[in-house]
MILO-177098 format. One record per residue (C-alpha): residue in three letters; chain; x, y, z. Coordinates in Angstrom, 3 decimals. Layout:
- ala:A:X:Y:Z
...
This chain:
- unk:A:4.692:-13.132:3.246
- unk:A:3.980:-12.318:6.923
- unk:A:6.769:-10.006:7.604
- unk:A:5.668:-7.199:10.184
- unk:A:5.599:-3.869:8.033
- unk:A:5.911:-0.473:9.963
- unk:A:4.206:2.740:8.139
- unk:A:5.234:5.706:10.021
- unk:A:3.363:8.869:9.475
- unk:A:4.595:12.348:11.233
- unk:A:1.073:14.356:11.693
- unk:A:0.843:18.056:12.453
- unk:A:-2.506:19.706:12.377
- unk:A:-4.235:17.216:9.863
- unk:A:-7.832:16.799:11.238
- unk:A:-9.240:16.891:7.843
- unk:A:-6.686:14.281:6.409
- unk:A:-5.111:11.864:8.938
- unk:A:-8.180:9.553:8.835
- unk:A:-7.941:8.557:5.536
- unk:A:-4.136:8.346:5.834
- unk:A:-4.253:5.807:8.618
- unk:A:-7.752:3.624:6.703
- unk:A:-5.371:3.498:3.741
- unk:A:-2.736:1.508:5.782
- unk:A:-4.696:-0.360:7.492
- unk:A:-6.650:-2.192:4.201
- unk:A:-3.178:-3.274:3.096
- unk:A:-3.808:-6.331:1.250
- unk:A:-0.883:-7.191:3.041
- unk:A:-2.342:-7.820:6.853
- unk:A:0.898:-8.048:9.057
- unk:A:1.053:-3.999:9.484
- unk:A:1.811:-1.616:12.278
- unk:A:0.580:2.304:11.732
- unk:A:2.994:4.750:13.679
- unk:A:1.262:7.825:14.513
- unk:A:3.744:10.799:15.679
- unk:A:1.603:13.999:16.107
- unk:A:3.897:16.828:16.548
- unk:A:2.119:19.215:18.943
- unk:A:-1.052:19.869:16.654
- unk:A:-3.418:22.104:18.147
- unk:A:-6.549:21.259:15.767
- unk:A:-8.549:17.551:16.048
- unk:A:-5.720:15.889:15.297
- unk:A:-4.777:14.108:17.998
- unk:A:-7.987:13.372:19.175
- unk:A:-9.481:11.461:16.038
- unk:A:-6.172:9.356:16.349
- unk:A:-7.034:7.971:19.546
- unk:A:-10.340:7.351:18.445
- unk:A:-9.078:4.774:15.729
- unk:A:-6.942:3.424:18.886
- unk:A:-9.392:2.651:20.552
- unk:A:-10.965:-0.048:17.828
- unk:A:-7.685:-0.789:16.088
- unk:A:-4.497:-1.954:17.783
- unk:A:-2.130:-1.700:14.727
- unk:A:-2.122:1.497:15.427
- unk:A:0.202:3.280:17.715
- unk:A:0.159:6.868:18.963
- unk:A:2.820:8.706:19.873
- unk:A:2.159:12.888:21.172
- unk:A:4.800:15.041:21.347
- unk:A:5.024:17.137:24.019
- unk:A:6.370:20.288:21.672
- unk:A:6.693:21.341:17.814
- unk:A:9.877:19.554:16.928
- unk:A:9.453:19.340:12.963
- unk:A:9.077:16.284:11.045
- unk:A:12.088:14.796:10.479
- unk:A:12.197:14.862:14.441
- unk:A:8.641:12.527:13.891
- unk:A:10.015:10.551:11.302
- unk:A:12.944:9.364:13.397
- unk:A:10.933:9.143:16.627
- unk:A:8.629:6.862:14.727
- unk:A:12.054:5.158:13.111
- unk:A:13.476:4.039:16.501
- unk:A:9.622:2.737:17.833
- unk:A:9.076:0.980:15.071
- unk:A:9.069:-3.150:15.553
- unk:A:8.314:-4.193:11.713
- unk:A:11.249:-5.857:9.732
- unk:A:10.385:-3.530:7.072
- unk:A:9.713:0.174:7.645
- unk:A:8.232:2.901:5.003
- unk:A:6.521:6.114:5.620
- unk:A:3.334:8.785:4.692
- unk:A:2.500:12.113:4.968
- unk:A:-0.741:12.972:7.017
- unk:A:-2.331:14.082:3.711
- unk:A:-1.366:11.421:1.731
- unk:A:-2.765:7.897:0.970
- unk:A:-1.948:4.392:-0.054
- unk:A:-3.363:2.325:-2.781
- unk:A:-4.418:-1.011:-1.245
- unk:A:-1.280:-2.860:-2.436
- unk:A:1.169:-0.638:-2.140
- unk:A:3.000:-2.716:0.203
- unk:A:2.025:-6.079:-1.294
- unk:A:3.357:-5.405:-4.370
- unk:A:6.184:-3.313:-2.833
- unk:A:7.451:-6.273:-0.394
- unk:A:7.368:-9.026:-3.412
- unk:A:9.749:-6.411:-4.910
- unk:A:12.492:-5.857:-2.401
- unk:A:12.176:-9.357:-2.415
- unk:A:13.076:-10.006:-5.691
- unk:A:16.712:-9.031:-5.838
- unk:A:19.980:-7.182:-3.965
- unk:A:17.890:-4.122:-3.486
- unk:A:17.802:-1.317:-0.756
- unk:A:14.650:0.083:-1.446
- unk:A:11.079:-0.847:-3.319
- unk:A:8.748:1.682:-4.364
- unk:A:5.951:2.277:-6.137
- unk:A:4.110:4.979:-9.119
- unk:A:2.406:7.839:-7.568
- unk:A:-1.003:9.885:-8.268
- unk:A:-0.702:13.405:-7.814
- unk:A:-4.393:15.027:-6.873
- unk:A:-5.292:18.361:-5.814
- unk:A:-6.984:19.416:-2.427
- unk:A:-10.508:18.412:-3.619
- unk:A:-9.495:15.007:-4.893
- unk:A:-9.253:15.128:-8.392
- unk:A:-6.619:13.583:-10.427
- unk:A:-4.383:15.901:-12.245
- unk:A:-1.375:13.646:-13.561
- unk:A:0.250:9.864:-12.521
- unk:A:4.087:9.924:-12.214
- unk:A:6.025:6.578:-13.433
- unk:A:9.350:6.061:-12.417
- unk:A:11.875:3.300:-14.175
- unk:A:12.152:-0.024:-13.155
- unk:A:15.494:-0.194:-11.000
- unk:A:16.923:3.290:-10.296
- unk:A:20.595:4.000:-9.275
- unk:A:22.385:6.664:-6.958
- unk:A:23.509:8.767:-10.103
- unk:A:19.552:8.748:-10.943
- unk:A:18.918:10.237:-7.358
- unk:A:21.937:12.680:-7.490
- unk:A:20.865:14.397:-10.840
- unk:A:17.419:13.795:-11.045
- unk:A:15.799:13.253:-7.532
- unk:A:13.644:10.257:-8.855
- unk:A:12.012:8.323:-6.251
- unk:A:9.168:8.636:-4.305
- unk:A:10.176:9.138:-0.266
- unk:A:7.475:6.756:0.894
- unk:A:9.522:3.497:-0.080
- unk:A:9.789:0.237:1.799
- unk:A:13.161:-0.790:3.287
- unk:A:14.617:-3.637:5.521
- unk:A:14.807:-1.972:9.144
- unk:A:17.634:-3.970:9.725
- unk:A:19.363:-1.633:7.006
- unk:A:18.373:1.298:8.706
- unk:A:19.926:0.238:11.780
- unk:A:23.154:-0.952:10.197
- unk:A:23.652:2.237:8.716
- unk:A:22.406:4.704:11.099
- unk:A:19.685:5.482:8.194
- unk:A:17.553:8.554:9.719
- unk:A:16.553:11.834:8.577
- unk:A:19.022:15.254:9.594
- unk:A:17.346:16.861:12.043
- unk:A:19.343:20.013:11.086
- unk:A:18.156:20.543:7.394
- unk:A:15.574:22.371:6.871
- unk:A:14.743:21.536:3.017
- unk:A:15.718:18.687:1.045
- unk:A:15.931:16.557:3.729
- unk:A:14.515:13.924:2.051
- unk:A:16.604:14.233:-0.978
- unk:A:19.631:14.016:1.574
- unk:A:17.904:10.623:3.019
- unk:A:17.668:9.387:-0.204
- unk:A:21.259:9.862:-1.581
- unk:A:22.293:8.078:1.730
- unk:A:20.294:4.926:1.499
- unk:A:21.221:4.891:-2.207
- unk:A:25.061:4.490:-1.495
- unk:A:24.336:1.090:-0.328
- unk:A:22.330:-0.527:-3.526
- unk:A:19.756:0.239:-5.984
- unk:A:15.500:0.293:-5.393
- unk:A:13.401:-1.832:-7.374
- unk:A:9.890:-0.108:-8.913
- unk:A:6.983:-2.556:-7.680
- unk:A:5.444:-1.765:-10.987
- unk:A:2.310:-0.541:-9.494
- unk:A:0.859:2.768:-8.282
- unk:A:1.352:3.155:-4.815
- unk:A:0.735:6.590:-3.310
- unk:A:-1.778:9.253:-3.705
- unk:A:0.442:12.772:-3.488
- unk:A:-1.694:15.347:-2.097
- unk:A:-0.651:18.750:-4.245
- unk:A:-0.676:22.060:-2.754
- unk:A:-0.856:25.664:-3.729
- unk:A:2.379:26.671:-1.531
- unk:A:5.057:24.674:-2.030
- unk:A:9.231:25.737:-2.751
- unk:A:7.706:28.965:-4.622
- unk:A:6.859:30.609:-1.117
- unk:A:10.736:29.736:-0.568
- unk:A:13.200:31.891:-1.421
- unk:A:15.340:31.049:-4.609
- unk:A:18.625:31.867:-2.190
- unk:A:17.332:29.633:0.260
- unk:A:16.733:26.371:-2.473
- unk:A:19.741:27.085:-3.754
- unk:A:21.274:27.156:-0.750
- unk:A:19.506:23.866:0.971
- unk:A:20.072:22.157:-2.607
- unk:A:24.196:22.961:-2.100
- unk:A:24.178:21.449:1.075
- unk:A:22.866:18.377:0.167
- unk:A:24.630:18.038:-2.817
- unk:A:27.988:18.864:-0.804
- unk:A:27.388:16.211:1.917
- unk:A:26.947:13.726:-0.101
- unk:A:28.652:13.782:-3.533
- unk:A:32.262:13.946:-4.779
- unk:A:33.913:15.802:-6.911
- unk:A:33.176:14.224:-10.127
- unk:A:30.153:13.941:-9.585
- unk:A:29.597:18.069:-8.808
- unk:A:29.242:19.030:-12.375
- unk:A:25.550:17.352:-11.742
- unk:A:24.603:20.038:-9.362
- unk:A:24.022:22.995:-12.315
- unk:A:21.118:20.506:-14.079
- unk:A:19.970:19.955:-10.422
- unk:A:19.862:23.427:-9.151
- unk:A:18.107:24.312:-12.859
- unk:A:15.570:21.530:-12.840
- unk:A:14.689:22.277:-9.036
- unk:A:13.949:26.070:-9.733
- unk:A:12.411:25.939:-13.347
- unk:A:10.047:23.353:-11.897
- unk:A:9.094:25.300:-8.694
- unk:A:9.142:28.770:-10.270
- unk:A:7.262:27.988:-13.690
- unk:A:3.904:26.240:-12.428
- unk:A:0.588:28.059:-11.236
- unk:A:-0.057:25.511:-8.288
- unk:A:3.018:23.879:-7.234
- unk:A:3.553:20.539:-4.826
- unk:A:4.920:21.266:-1.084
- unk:A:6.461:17.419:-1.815
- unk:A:9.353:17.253:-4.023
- unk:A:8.621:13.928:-5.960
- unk:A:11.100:14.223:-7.845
């Protein structure tokens, strides 16, 4: 397939990570891709290795903020640049198995879907593997609403983003991704490529250096915006799932996988 893919990754002080980031798009087995770099005022090396892969490799694209504007600010920036058909995103720390997107686009592909995506690996700081997380094969709203499932680094049709005015809220602060999720999953189910796609990067800090008022809180909000009434009952297994998981491990994920 020779569709144009976009990868879009919001970068804020990641000298020590944004390399590999951007060499894991770019050896896609899948060729036709464009890397979307939106540093967001880093003051470490950032910036400056990025332009040094520039300068050999025009897939990629560099885009500098001229102030700190948070990343769903870069995600969107990098939304409304982008020129693939089909758009999908990674974190600065993060990487991509070679066929992620391969495998992903074959996927989307396949049926009515909004969304493919793809197993992840969850490794600490040095690199070593400490557990792979499946997902099922097709996954629904209701899956997203009480359960979070799905990986934010999926692939979707750009053309659905633009129908649907598909970008990240600028205004919350946690969850947003959650929120972006529940709104693209109003509109169809995603399709599992049936492969592992993403290496998740797992941190010390995470939602245990946030206040349990605060999740609760960002969690309501969400859930508020974009559920009905039937469908609030789900929020007590949500709010207890988010909390046990983030207040019960020693070394806890700043990315909410599920």
């Amino acid at each position: 397939m020779s569709a144009l893919v976009s990868i879009i990754i919001p970068c804020f002080n990641s000298e020590s990570t944004i390399r590999r980031a951007i060499e894991s798009c770019l050896s896609q087995t899948h060729l036709q891709i464009e890397v979307i770099v939106v540093d967001d005022a880093s003051i470490d090396n950032s910036r400056k290795i990025v332009r040094q892969i520039c300068e050999r490799e025009d897939r990629v694209k560099f885009f500098d903020l001229p102030k700190n504007m948070g990343v769903s600010y870069a995600r969107n920036f990098g939304l409304r640049v982008a020129s693939g058909d089909f758009i999908s995103t990674l974190d600065s720390d993060d990487f991509y198995e070679v066929q992620k997107i391969e495998y992903e686009l074959k996927a989307l592909m396949s049926g009515e879907f909004v969304a493919a995506f793809s197993g992840v690996k969850k490794i600490d700081l040095a690199g070593t593997h400490i557990e792979n997380k499946s997902f099922p094969r097709v996954i629904f709203r209701k899956d997203i609403i009480y359960r979070r499932w799905v990986p934010r680094d999926f692939l979707i049709k750009r053309e659905l983003l633009i129908a649907h005015s598909l970008m990240f809220d600028e205004n919350i602060s946690i969850f947003e991704d959650w929120d972006w999720k529940l709104r693209l999953a109003s509109h169809g189910p995603m399709i599992n490529s049936g492969v592992t796609g993403t290496h998740y990067v797992q941190h010390e800090e995470g939602l245990s250096s946030i206040s349990g008022i605060k999740i609760i809180f960002g969690l309501m909000n969400v859930f508020l915006r974009n559920c009905t009434r039937s469908e609030y009952l789900g929020f007590a297994a949500v709010l207890y799932n988010s909390i046990s998981v983030s207040y019960t491990h020693l070394t806890l994920p700043t990315k909410r996988i599920v």
